[in-house]
N, C-alpha and C positions, 0 to 999 in steps of 0.2 A: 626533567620533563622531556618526553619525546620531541625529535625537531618533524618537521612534513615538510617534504620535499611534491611539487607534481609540474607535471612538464606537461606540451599540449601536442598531441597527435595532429598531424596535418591529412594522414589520409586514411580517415576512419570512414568507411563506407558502409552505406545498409545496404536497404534494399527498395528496387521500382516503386512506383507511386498508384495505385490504382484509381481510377473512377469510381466514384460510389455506385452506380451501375454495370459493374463489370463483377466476375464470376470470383470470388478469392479463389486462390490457387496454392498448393501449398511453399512451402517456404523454398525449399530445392530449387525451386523454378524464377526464383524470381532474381530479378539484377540490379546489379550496385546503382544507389547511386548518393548523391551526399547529405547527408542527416538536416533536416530541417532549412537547407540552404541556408546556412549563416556565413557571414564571412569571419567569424571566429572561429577558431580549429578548438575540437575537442580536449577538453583539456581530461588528464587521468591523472590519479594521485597515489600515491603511498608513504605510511608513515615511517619513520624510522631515528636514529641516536646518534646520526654522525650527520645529519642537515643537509648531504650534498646531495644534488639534483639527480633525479634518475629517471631514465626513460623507463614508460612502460608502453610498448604499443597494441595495440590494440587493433585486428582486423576480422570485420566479418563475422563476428561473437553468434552465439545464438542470443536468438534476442529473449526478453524479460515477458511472459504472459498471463496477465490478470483475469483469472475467470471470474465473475461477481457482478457486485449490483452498482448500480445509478441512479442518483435521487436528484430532485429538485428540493435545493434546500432555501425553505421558506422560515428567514432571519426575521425574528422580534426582541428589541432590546429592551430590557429593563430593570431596574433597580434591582430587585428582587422576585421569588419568585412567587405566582397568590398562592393565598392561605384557601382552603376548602371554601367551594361557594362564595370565593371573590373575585369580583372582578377589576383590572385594573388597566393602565392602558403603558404603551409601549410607546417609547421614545424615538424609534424608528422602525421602518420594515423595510425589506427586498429578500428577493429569489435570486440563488447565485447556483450554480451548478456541485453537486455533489455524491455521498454516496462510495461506499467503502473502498469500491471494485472501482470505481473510477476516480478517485480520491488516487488511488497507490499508482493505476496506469499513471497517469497524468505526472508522476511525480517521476515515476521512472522515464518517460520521455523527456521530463525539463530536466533531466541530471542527466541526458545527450546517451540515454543506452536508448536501443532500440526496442520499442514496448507496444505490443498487441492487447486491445481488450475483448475479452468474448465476455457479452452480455445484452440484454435485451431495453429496448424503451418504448414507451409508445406512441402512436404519431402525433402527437398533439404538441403544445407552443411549449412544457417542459422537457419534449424528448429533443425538440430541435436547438431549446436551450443546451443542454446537455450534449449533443455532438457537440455542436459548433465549440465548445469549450475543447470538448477533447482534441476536435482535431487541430485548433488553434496551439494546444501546450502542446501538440508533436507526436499525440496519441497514434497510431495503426485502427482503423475502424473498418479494415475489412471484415470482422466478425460480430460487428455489431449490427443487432436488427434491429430493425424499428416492425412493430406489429399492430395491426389492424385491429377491429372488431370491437373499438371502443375501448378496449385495457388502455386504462392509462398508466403515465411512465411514474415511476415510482418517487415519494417526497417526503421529506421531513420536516416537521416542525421544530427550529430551534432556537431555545427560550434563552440568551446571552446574556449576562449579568455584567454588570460595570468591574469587576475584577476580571471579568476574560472568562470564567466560569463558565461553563454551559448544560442544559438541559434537553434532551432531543426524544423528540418521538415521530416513531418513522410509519411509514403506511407502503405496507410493501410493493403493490401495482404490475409493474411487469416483470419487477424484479424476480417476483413470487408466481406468476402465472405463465402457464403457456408455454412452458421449458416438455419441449418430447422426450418423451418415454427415452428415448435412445437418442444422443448426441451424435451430431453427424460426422463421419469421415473427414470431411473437412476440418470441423472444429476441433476432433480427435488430432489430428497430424500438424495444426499449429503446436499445439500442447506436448505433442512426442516429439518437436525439434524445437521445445526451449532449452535456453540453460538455465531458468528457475521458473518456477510455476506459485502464481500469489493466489488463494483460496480467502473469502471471505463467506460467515453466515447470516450473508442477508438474501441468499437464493438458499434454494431447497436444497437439503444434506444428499439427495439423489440426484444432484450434478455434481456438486463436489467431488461426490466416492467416484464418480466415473472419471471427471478429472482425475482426481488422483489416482487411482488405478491405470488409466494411460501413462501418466507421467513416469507411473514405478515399473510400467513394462518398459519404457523406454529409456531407463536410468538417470531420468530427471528431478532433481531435488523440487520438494512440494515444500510451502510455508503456508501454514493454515492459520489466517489472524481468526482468536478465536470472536474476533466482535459481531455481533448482529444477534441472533434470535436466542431468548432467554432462555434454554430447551438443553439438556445432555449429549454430549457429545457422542455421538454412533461409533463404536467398538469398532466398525468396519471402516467406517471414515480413518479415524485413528491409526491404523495399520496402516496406514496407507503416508498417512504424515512422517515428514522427515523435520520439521522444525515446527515444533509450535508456540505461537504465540497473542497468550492473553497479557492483558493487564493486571493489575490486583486486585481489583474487583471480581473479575472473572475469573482470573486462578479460583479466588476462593469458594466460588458460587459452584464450578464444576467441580471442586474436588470435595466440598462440603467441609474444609477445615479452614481456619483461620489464619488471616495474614495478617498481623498485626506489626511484626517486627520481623530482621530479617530471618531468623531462626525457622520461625513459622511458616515463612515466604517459603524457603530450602526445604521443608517435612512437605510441605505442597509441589513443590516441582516432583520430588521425589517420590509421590503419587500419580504425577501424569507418568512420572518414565514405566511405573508400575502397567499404567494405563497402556504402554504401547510406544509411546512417545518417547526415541534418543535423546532431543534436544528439547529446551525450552525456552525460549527468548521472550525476558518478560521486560512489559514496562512499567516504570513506578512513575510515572508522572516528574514531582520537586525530586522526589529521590534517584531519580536517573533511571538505569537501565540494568539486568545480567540476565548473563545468558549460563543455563544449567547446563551441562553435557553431562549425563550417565556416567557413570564410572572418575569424572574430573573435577577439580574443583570447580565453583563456578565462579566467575568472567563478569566481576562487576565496572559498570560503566558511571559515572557524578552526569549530571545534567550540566551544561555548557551555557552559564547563566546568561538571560536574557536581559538586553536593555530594558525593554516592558511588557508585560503581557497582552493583548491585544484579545485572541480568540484561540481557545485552545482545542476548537473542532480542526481535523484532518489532523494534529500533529501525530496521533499512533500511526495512522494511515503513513504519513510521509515518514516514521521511525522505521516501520517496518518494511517498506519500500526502498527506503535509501538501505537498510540492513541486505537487502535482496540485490540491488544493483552491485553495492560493493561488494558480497558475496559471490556472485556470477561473474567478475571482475578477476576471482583470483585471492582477495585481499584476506587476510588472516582473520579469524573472528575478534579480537580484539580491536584491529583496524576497521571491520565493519559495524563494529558497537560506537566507535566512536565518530566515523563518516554518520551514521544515523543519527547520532545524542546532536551532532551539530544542525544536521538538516531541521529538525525537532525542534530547534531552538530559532532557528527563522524562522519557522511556520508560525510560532505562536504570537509572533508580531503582524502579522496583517492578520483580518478581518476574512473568512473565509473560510474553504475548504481548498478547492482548486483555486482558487487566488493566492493564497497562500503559501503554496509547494515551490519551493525556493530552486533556484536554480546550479548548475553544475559550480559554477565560479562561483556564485556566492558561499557555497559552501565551503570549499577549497578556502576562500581568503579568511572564514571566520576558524576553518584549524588552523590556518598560518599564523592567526593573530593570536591562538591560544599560545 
């Protein structure tokens, strides 16, 4: 078994703190200063076969930027789920902050990389749910708007079953509205000085491609989670991706063949790469994780068993997010399959979306413990 070694950086610096008031500026201009004020130093990690400790440091990185959506997610638990034209009643309810695009930020600022979100909410008492979430887990919200005119901020309904199971239906809001024709300079040039760029379909495929078409003029790795709107993936969007990443659900739905076992899984990666796509980072839920690369064998990851299941909303979110940080880190693709499989497996124990997204050290100590 591989040992993991990680050690903790003392002076890992970002960047100034804006006023929500104040004008974002691009990232060149802005100055150090120390990540979320903890009196805990950043811890980084790497795995390796001879257990001895190794520095890795870490300075002034480009940071991690999430283009995508944010929901209000509205929790009802119950046994099961109703049958046609029934009605039944729910064991509990609450509204917790959620939502693809802020789901993955949130995950990469509580794993201590530095994470921008660009996306939209509206002004009303779930878009203020929603900052204050993000800016609480350590989010960047210079790029986030809040918009007038009555749009409201985007929500989900999700139906939680006593195994942890869940069932969601989303109502897009401003996720889906209101986005201009042409994304602006500003938002442009956070996105041309990250070091990875997170894409989600729960906003319009005509920010996406513009995202990613900045990202590929300025030699930024793009990861396209394929979740959000049940709809074919756009040819041009594709081009544009450097890693993509459905589920098995979703493999199968965009490629129109069947995932049954792993054989099938492999004839279906093997179809996006046709599709445009080098990489494919899928997740299987109980069955773990791999990641395809073109021309390579592919890179399977086991799921890193959990004590109990609790809530299995955000944990692709937080899979594919911790896959992003440890990748902009440096770390090997099989070291970033497996920093993710573990993040994945605290998430699914709290209740949650953004409550959930585990933090840098807890991660770190549940590989240690593997």
């Amino acid at each position: 078994m591989e040992g993991i070694a990680f050690s903790p950086s003392k002076n890992f610096n970002f960047f100034s703190k804006f006023h929500a008031n104040q004008t974002p500026l691009p990232i060149k201009t802005l100055t150090p200063f120390r990540f979320f004020n903890q009196n805990q130093p950043l811890l980084s990690f790497s795995l390796n076969s001879t257990n001895k400790s190794t520095q890795t440091p870490i300075t002034q990185p480009p940071p991690l930027v999430v283009v995508g959506s944010a929901n209000a997610d509205i929790y009802v638990e119950i046994d099961r789920l109703p049958a046609e034209g029934e009605t039944i009643s729910a064991k509990n309810g609450q509204t917790l902050a959620g939502g693809k695009g802020a789901n993955q930020a949130t995950c990469g600022a509580k794993l201590s990389y530095p994470t921008y979100f660009v996306g939209q909410v509206g002004d009303d008492a779930h878009g203020k749910l929603i900052t204050q979430a993000l800016g609480n887990g350590g989010v960047r919200l210079e790029y986030l708007k809040s918009l007038g005119g009555g749009v409201p901020t985007g929500h989900a309904v999700v139906m939680l079953q006593s195994d942890g199971q869940n069932s969601i239906i989303i109502v897009g809001g401003a996720n889906m509205s209101s986005w201009p024709d042409k994304l602006s300079d500003q938002d442009l040039d956070v996105v041309k000085k990250a070091g990875v760029v997170l894409l989600q379909r729960e906003i319009p495929d005509c920010v996406n491609i513009q995202v990613a078409k900045a990202a590929r003029s300025a030699g930024v790795t793009v990861i396209m989670d394929a979740g959000g709107m049940d709809a074919p993936m756009p040819e041009e969007l594709l081009n544009f991706v450097d890693i993509f990443s459905p589920n098995e659900s979703e493999l199968g739905r965009l490629t129109g063949m069947p995932t049954e076992n792993f054989e099938q899984i492999s004839q279906a990666a093997e179809k996006c790469h046709k599709m445009g796509v080098k990489q494919v980072l899928l997740k299987l839920g109980a069955k773990g994780s791999a990641l395809f690369i073109e021309g390579e064998e592919p890179i399977r990851q086991p799921i890193i068993p959990a004590a109990q299941v609790v809530d299995t909303t955000g944990a692709g979110d937080t899979f594919t997010a911790s896959f992003a940080v440890a990748l902009v880190e440096g770390k090997s693709k099989k070291e970033c399959l497996r920093f993710a499989a573990a993040a994945a497996t605290l998430c699914v124990q709290v209740k949650g979306a953004i409550p959930s997204m585990p933090d840098r050290k807890s991660v770190l100590n549940l590989l240690q413990s593997e």
